[in-house]
PDB file of N, CA, C, O and CB in Angstrom:
ATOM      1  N   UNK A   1      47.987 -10.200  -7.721  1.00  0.00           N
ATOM      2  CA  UNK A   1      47.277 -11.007  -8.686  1.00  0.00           C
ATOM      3  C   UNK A   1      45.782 -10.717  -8.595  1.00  0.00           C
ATOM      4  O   UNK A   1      45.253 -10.786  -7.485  1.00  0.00           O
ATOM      5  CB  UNK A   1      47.561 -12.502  -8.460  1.00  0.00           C
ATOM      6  N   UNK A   2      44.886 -10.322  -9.918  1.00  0.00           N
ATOM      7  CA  UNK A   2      43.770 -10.404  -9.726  1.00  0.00           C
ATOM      8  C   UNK A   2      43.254 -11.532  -9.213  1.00  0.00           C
ATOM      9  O   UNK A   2      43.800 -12.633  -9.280  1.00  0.00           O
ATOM     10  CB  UNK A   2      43.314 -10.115 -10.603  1.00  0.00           C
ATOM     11  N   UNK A   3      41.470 -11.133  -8.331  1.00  0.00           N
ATOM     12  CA  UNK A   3      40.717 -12.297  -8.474  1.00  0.00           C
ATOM     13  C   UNK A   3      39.527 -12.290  -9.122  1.00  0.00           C
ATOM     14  O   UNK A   3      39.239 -11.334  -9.842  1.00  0.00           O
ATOM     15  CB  UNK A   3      40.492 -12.777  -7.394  1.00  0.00           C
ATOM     16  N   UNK A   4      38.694 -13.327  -8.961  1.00  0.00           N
ATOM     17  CA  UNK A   4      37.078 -12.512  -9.299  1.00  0.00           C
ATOM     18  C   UNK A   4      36.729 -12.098  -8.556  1.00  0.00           C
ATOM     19  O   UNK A   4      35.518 -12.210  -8.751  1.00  0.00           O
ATOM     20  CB  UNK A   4      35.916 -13.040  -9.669  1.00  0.00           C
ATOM     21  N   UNK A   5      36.870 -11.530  -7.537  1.00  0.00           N
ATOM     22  CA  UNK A   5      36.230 -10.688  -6.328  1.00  0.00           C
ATOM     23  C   UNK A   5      36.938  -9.119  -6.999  1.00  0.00           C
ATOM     24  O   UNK A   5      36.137  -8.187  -7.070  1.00  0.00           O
ATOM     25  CB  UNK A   5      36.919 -11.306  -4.346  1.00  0.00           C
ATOM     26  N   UNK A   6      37.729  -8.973  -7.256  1.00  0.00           N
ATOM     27  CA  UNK A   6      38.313  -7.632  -7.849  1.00  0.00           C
ATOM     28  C   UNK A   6      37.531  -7.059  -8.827  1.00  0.00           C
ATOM     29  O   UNK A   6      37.066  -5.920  -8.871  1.00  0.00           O
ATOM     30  CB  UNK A   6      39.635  -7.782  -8.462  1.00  0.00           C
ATOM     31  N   UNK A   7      37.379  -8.528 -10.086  1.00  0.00           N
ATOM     32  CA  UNK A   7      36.236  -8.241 -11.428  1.00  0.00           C
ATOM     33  C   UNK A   7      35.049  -7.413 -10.962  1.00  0.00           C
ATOM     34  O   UNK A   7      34.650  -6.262 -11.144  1.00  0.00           O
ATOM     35  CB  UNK A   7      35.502  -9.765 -12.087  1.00  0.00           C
ATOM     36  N   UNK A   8      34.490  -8.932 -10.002  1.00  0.00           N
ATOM     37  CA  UNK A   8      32.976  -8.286  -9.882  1.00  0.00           C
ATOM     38  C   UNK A   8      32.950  -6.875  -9.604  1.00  0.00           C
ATOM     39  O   UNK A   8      32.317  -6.112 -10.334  1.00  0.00           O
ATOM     40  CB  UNK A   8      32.123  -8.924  -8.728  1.00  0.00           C
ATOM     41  N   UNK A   9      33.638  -6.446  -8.534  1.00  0.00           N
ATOM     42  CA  UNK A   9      33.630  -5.374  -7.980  1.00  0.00           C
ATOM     43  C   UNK A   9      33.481  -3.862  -8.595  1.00  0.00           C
ATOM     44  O   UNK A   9      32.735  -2.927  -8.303  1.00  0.00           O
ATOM     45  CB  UNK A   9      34.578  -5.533  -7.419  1.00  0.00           C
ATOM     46  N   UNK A  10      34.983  -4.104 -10.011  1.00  0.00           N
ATOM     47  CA  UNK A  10      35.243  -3.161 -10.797  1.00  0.00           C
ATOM     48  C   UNK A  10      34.219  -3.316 -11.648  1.00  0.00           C
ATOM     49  O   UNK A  10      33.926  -2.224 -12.133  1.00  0.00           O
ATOM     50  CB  UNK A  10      36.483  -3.140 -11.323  1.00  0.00           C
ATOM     51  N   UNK A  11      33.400  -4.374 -12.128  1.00  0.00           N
ATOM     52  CA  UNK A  11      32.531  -4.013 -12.528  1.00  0.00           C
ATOM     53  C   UNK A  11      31.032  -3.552 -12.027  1.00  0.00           C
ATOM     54  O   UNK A  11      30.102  -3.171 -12.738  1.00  0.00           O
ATOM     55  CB  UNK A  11      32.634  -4.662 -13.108  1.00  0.00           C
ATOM     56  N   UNK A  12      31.061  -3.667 -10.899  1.00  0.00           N
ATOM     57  CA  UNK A  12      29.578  -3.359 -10.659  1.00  0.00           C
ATOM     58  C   UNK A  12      30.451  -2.001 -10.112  1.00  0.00           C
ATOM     59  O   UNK A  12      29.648  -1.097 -10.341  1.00  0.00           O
ATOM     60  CB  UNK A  12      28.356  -4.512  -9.491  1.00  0.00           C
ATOM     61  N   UNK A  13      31.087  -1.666  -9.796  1.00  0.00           N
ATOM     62  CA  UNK A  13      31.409   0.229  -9.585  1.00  0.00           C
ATOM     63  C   UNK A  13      30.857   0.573 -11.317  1.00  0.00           C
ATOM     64  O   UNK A  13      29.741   1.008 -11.600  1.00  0.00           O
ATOM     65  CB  UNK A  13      33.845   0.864  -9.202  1.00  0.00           C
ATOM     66  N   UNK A  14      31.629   0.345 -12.015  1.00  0.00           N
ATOM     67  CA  UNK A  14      31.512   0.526 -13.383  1.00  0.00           C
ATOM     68  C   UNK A  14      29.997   1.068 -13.888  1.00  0.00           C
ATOM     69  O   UNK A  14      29.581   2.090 -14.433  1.00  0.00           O
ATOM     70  CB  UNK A  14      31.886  -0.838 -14.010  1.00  0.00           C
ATOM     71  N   UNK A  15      29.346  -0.323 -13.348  1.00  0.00           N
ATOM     72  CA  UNK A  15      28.085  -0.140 -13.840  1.00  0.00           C
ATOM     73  C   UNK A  15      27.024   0.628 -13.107  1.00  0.00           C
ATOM     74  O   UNK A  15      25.892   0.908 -13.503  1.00  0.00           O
ATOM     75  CB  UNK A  15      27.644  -1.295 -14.064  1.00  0.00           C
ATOM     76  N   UNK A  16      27.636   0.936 -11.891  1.00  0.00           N
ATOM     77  CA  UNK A  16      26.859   2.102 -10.551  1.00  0.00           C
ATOM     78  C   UNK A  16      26.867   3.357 -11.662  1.00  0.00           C
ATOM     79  O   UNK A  16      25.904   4.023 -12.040  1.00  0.00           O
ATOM     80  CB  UNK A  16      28.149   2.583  -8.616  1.00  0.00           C
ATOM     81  N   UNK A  17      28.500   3.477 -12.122  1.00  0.00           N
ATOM     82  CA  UNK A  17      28.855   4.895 -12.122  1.00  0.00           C
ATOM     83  C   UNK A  17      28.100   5.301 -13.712  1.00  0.00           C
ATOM     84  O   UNK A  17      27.646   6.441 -13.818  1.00  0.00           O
ATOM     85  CB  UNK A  17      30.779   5.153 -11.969  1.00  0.00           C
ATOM     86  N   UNK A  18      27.999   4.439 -14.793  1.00  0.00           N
ATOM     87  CA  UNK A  18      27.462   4.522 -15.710  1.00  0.00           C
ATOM     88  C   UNK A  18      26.064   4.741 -15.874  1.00  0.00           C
ATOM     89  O   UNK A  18      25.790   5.523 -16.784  1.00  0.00           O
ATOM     90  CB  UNK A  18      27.805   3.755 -16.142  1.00  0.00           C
ATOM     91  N   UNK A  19      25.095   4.257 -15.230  1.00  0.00           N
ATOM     92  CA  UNK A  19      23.899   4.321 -14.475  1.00  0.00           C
ATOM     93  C   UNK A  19      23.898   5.214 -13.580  1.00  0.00           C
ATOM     94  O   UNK A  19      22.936   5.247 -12.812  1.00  0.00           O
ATOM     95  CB  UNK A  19      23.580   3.252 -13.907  1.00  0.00           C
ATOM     96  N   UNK A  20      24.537   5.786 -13.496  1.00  0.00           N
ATOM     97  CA  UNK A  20      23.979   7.288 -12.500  1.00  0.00           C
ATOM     98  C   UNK A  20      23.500   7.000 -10.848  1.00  0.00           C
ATOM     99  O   UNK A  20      22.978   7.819 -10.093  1.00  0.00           O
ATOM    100  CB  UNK A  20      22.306   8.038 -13.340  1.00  0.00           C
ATOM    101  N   UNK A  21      23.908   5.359 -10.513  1.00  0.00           N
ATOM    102  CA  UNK A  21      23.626   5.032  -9.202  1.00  0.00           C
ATOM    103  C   UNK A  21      24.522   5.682  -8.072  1.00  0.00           C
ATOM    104  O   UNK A  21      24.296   6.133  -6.949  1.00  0.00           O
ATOM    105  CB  UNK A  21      23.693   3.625  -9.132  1.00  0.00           C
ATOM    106  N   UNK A  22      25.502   5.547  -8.772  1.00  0.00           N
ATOM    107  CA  UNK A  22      26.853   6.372  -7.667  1.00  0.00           C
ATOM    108  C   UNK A  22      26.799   7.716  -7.680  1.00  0.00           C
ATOM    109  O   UNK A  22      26.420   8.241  -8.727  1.00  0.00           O
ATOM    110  CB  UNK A  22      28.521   6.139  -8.114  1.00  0.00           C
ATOM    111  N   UNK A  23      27.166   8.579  -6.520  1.00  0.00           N
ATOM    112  CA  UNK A  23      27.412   9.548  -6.367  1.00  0.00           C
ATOM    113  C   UNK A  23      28.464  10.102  -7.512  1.00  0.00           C
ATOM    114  O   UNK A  23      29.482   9.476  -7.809  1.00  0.00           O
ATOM    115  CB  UNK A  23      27.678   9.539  -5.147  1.00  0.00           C
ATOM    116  N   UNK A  24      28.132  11.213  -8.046  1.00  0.00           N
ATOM    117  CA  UNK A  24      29.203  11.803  -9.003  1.00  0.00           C
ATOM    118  C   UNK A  24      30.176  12.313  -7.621  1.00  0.00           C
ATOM    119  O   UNK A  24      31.317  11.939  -7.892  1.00  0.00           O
ATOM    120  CB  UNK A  24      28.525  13.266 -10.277  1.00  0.00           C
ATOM    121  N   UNK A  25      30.181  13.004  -6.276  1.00  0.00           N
ATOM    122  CA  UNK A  25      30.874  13.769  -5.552  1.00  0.00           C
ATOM    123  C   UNK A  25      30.529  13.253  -4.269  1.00  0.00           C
ATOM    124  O   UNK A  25      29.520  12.582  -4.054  1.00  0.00           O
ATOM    125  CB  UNK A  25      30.664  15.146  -5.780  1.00  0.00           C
ATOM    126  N   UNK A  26      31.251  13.525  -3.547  1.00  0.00           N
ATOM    127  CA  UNK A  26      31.633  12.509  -1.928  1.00  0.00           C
ATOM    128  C   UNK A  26      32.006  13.685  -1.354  1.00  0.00           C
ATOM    129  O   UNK A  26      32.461  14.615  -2.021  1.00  0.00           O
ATOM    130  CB  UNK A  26      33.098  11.071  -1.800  1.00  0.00           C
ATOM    131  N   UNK A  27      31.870  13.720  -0.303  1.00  0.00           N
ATOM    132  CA  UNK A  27      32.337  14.521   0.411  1.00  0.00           C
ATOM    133  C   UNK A  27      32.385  14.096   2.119  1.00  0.00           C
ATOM    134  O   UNK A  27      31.361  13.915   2.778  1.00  0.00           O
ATOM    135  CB  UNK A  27      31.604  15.650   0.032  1.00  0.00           C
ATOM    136  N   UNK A  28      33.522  14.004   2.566  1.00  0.00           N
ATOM    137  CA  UNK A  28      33.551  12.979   3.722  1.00  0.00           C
ATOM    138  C   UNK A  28      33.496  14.292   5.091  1.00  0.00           C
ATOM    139  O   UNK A  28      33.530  15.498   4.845  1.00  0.00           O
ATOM    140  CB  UNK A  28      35.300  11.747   3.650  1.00  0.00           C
ATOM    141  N   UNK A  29      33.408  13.700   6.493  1.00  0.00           N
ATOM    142  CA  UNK A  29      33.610  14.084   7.555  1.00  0.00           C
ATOM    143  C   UNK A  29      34.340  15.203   7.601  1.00  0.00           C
ATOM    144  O   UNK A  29      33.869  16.264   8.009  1.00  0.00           O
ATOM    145  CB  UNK A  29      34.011  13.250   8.164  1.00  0.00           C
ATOM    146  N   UNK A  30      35.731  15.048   7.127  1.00  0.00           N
ATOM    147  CA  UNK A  30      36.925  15.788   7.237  1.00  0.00           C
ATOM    148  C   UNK A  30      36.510  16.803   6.247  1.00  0.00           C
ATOM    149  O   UNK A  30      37.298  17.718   6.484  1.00  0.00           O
ATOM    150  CB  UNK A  30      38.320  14.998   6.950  1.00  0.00           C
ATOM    151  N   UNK A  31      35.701  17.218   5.219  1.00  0.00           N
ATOM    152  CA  UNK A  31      35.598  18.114   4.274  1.00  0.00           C
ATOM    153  C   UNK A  31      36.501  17.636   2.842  1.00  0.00           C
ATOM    154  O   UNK A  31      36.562  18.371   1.856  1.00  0.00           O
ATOM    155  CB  UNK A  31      36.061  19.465   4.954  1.00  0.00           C
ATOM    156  N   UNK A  32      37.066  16.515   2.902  1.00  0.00           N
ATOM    157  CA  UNK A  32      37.843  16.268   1.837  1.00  0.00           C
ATOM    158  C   UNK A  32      37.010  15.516   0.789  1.00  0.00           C
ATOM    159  O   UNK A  32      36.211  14.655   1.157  1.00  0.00           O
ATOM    160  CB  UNK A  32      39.051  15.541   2.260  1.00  0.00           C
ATOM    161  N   UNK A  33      37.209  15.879  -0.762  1.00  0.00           N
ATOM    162  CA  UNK A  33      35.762  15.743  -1.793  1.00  0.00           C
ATOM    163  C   UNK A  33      36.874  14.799  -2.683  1.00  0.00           C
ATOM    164  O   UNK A  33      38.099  14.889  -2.769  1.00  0.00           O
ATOM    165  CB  UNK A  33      34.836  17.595  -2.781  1.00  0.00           C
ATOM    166  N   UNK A  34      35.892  13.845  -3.313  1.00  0.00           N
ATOM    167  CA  UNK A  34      35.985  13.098  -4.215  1.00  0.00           C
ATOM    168  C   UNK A  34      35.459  13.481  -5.461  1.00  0.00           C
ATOM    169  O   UNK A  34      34.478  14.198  -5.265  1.00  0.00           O
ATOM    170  CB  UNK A  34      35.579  12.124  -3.846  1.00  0.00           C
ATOM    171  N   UNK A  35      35.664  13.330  -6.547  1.00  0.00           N
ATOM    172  CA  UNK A  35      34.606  13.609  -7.762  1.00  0.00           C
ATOM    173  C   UNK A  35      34.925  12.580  -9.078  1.00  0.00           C
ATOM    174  O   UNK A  35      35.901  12.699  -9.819  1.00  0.00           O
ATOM    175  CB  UNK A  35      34.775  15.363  -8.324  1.00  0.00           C
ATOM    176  N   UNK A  36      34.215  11.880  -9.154  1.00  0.00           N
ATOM    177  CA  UNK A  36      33.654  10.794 -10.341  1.00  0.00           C
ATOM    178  C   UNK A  36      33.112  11.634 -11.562  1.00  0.00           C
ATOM    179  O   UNK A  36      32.116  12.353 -11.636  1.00  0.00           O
ATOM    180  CB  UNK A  36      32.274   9.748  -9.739  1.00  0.00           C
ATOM    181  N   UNK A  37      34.237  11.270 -12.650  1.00  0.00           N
ATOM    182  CA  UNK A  37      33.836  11.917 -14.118  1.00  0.00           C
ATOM    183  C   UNK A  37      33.722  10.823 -15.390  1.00  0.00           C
ATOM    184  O   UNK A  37      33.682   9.593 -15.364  1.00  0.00           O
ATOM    185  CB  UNK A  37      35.086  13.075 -14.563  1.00  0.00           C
ATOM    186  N   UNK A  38      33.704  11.269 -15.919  1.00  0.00           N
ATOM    187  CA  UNK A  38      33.420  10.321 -17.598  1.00  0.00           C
ATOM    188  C   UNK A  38      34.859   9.645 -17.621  1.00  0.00           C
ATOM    189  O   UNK A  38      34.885   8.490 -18.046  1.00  0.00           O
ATOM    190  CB  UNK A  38      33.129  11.558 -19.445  1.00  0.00           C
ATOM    191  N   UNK A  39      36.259  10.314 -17.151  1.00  0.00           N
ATOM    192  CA  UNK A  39      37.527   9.878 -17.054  1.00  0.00           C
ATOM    193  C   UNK A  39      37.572   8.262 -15.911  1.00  0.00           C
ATOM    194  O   UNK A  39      37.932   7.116 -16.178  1.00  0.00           O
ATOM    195  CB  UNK A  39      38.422  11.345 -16.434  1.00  0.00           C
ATOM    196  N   UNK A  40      37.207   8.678 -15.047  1.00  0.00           N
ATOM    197  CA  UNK A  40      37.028   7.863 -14.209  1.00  0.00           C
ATOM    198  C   UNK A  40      36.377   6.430 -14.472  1.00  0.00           C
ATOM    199  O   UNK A  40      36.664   5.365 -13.926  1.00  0.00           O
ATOM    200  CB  UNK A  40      36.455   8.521 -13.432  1.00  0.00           C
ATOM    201  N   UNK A  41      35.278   6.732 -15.604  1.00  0.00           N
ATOM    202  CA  UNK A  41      34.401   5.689 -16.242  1.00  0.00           C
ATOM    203  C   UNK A  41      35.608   4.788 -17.563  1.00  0.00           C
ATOM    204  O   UNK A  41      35.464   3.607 -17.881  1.00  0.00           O
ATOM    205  CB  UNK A  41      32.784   6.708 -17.084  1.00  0.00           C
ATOM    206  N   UNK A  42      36.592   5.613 -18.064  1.00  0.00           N
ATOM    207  CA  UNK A  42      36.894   4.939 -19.027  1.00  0.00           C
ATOM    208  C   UNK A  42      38.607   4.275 -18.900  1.00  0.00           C
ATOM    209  O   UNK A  42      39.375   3.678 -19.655  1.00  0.00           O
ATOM    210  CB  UNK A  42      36.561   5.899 -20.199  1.00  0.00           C
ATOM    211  N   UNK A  43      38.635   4.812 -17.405  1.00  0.00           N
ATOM    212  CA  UNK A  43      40.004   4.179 -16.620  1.00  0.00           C
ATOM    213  C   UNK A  43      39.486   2.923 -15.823  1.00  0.00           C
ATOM    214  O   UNK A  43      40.235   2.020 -15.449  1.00  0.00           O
ATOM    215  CB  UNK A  43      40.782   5.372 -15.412  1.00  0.00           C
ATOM    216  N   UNK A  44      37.588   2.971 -15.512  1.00  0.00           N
ATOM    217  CA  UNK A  44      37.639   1.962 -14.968  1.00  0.00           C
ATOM    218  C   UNK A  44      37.611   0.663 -15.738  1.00  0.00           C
ATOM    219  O   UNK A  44      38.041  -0.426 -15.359  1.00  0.00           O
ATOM    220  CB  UNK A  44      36.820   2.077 -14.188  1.00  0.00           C
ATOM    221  N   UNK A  45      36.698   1.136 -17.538  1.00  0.00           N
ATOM    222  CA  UNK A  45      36.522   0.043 -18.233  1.00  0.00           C
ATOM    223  C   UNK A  45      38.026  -0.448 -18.462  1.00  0.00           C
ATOM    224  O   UNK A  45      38.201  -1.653 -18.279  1.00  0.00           O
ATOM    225  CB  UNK A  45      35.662   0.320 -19.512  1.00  0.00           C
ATOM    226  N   UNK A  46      38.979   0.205 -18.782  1.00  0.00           N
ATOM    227  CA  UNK A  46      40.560  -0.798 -19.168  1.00  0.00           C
ATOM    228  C   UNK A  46      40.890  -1.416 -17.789  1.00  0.00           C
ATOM    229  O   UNK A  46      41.637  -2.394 -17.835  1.00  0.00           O
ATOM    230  CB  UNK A  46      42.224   0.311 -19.755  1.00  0.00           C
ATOM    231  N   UNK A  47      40.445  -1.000 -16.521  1.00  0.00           N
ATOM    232  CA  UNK A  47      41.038  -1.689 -15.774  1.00  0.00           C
ATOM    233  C   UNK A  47      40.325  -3.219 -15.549  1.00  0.00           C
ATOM    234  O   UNK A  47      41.009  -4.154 -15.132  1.00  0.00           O
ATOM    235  CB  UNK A  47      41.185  -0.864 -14.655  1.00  0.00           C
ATOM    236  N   UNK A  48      38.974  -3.366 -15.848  1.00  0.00           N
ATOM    237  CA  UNK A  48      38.715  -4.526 -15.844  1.00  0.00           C
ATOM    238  C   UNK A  48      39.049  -5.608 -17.059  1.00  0.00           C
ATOM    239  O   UNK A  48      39.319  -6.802 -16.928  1.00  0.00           O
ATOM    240  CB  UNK A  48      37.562  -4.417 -15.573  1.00  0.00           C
ATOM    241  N   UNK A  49      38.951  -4.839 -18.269  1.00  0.00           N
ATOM    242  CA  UNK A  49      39.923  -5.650 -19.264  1.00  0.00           C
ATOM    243  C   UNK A  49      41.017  -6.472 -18.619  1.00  0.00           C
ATOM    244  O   UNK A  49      41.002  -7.630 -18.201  1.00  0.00           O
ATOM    245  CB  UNK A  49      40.665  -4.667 -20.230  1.00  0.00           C
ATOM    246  N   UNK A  50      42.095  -5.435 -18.657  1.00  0.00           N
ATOM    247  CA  UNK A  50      43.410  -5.821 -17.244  1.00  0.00           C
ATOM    248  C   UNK A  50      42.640  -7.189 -16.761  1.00  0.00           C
ATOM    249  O   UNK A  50      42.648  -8.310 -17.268  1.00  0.00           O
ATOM    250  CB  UNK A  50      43.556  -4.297 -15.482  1.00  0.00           C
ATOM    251  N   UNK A  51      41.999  -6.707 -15.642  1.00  0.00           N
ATOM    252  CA  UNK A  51      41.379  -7.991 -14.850  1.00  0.00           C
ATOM    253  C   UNK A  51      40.882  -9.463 -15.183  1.00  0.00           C
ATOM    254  O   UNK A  51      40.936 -10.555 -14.616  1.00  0.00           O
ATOM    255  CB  UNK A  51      40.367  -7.575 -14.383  1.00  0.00           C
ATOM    256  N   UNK A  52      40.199  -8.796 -16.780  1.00  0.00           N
ATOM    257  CA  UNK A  52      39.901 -10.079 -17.179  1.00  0.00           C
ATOM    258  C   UNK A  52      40.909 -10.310 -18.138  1.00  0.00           C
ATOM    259  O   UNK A  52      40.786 -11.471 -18.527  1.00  0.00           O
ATOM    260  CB  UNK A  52      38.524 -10.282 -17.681  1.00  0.00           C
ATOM    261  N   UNK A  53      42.035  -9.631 -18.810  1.00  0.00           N
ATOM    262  CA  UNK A  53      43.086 -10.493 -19.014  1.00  0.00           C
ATOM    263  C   UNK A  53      43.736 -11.547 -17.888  1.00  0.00           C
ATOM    264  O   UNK A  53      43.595 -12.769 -17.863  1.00  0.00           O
ATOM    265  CB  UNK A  53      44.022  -9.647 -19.419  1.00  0.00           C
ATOM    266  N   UNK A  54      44.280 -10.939 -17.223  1.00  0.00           N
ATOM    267  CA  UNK A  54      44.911 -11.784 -15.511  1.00  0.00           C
ATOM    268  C   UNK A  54      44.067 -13.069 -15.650  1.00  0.00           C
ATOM    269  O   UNK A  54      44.395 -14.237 -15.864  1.00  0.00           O
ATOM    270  CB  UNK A  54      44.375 -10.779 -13.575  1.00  0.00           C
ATOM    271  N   UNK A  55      43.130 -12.600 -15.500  1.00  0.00           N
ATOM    272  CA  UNK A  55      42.055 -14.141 -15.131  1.00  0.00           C
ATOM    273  C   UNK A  55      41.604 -14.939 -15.959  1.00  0.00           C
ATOM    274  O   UNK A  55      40.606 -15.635 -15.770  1.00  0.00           O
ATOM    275  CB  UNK A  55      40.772 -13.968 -14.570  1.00  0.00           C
ATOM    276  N   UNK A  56      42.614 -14.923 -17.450  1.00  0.00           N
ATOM    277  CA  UNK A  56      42.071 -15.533 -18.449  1.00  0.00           C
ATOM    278  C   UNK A  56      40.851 -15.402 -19.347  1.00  0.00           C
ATOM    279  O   UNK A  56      40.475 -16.377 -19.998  1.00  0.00           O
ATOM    280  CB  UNK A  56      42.028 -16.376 -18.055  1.00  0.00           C
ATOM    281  N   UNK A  57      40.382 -14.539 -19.392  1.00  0.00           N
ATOM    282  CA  UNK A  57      39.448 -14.275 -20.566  1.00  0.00           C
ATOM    283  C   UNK A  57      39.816 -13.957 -21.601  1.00  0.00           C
ATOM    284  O   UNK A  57      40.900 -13.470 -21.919  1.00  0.00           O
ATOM    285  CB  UNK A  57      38.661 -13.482 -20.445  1.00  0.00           C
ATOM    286  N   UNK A  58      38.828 -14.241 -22.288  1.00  0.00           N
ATOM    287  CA  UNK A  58      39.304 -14.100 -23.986  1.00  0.00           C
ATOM    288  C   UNK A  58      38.335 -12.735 -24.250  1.00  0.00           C
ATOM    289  O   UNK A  58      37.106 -12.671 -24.259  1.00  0.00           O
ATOM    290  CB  UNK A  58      38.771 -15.790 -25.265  1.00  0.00           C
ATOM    291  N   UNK A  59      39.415 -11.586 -24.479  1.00  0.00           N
ATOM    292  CA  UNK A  59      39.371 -10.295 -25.207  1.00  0.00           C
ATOM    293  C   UNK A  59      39.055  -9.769 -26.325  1.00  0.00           C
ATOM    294  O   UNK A  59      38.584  -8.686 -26.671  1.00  0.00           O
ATOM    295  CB  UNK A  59      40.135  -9.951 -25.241  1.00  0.00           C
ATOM    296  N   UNK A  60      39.533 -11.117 -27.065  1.00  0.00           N
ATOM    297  CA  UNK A  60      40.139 -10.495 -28.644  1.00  0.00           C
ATOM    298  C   UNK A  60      39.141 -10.403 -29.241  1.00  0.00           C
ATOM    299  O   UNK A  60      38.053 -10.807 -28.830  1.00  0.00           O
ATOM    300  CB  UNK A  60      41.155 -11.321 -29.613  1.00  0.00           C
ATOM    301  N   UNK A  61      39.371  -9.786 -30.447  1.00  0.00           N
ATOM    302  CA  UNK A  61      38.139  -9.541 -31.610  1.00  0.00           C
ATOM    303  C   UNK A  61      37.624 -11.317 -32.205  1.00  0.00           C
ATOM    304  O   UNK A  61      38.020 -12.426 -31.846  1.00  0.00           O
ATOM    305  CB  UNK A  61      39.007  -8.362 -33.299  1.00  0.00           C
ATOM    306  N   UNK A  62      36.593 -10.888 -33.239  1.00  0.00           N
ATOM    307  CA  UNK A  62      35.942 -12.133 -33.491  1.00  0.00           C
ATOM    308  C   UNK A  62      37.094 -13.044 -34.393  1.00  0.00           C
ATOM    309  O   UNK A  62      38.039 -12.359 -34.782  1.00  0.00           O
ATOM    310  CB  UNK A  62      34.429 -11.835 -34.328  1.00  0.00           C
ATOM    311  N   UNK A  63      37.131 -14.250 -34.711  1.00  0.00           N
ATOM    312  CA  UNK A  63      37.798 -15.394 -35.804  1.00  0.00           C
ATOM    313  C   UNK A  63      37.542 -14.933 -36.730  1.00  0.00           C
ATOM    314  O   UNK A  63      36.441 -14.522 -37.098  1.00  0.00           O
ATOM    315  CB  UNK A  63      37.403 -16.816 -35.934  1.00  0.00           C
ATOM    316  N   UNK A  64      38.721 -14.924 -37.367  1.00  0.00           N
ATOM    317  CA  UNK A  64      39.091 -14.595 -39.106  1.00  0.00           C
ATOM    318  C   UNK A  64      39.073 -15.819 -39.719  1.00  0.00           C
ATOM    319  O   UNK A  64      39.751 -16.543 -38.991  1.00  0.00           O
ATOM    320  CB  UNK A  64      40.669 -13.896 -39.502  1.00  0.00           C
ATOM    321  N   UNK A  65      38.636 -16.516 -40.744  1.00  0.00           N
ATOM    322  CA  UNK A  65      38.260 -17.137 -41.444  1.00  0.00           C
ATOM    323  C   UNK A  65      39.887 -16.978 -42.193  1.00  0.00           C
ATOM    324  O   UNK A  65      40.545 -15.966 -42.432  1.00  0.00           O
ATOM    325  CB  UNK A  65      36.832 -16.747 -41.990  1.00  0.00           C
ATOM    326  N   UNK A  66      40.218 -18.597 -42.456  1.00  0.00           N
ATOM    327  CA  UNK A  66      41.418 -18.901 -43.136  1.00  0.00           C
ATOM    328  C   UNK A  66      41.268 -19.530 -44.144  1.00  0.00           C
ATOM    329  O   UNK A  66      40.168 -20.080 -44.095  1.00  0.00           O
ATOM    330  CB  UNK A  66      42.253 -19.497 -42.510  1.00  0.00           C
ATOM    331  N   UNK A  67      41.951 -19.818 -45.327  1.00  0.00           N
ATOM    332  CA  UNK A  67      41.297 -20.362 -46.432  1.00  0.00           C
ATOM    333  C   UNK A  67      42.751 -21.065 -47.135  1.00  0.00           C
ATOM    334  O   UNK A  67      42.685 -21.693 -48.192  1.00  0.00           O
ATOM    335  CB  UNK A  67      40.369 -19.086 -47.408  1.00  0.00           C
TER     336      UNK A  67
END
């Protein structure tokens, strides 16, 4: 089950990686590399959707006017 600790999170990665704060490439101890792309950016935005579906937010487009 999501929480808001998951939200915040995915979103402030989100907003690192969009902002150019995060490393595009990692590269750890062991020699094994990570790499952050534009893909990565637009798997993370649906996943917080996801998140803020779970947690009850309202998604949807604006009210249609009924007559």
């Amino acid at each position: 089950m999501a929480t808001q600790q998951d939200l915040d999170l995915a979103k402030s990665a989100y907003q690192q990686l969009i902002l150019g704060t995060m490393p595009r490439v990692v590269v750890d101890q062991n020699g094994e590399r990570v790499e952050y792309t534009a893909t990565n950016a637009v798997l993370l935005k649906k996943y917080i959707a996801e998140l803020q579906r779970e947690l009850g937010y309202a998604t949807t487009g604006p009210m249609r006017v009924f007559f």
